[in-house]
C-alpha positions as CSV (number, residue, x, y, z in Angstrom):
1,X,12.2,39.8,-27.5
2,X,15.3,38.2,-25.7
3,X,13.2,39.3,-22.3
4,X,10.1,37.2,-23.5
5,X,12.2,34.5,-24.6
6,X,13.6,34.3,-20.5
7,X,10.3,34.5,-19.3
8,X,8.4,32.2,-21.4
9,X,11.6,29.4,-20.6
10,X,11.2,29.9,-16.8
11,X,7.4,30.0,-16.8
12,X,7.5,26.4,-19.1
13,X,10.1,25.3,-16.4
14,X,7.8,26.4,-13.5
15,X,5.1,24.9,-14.9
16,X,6.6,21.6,-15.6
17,X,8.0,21.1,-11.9
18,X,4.5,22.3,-10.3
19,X,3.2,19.5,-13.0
20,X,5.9,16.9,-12.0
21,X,5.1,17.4,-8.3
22,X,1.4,17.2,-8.7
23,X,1.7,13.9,-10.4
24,X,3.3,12.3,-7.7
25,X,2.0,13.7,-4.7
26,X,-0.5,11.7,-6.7
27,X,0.9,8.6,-7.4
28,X,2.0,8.4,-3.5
29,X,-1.5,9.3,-2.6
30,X,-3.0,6.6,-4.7
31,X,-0.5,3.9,-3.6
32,X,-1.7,4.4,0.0
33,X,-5.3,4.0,-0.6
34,X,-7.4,0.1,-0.2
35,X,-8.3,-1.3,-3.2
36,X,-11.8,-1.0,-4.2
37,X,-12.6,-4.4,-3.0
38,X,-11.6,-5.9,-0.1
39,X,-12.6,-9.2,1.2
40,X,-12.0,-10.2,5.5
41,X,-10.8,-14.0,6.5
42,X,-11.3,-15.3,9.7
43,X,-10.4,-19.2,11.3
44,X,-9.3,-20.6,14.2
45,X,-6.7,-23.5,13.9
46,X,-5.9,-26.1,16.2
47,X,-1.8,-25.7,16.9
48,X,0.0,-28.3,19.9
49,X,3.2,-26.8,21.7
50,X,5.4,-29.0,19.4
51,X,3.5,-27.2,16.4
52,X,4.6,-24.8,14.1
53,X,3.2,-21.8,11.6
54,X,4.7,-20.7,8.2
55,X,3.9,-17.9,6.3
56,X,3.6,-17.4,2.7
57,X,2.3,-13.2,2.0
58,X,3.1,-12.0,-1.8
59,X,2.1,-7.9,-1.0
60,X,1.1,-6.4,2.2
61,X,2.6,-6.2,6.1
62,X,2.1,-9.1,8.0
63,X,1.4,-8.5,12.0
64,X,2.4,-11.9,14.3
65,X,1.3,-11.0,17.8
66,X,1.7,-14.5,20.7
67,X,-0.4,-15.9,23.2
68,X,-1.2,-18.0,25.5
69,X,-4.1,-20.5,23.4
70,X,-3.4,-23.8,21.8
71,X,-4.2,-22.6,18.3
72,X,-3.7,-20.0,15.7
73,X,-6.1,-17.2,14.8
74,X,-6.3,-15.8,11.3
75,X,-7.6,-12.7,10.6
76,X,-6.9,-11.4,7.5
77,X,-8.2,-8.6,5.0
78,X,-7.4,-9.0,1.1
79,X,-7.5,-5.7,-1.3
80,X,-7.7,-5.7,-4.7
81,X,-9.0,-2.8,-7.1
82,X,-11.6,-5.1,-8.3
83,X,-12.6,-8.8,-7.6
């Protein structure tokens, strides 16, 4: 009875980490996926040399790449899991 008793303890424990792990393989796998719906912005903005350009992002990377234009170029891709 006492054997039973070990067994059925580490099986429950095996289970419950095989469970645990599962769940957030998961979770991580969820987080890196798009949102359902995604919606693209594109403009072009007049900018001098004496001009400037701030920022404002709430979630998300932001990518900043220079060049030789008078103007700033937005191109931009919102996800959310629905609209």
């Amino acid at each position: 009875m006492k054997q039973r008793h070990w067994m059925a303890t580490w099986l429950g424990a095996g289970l419950g980490a095989v469970s645990a792990l599962l769940l957030f393989i998961g979770m991580a796998h969820a987080s890196d996926r798009q949102g359902s719906y995604t919606e693209e912005f594109h403009k072009v903005y007049p900018l001098s040399a004496q001009g400037g350009v701030a920022i404002e992002n709430v979630n998300g990377p932001v990518h900043i790449t220079g060049w030789d234009r008078s103007e700033v170029k937005v191109d931009a891709v919102k996800s959310a899991w629905s609209k």
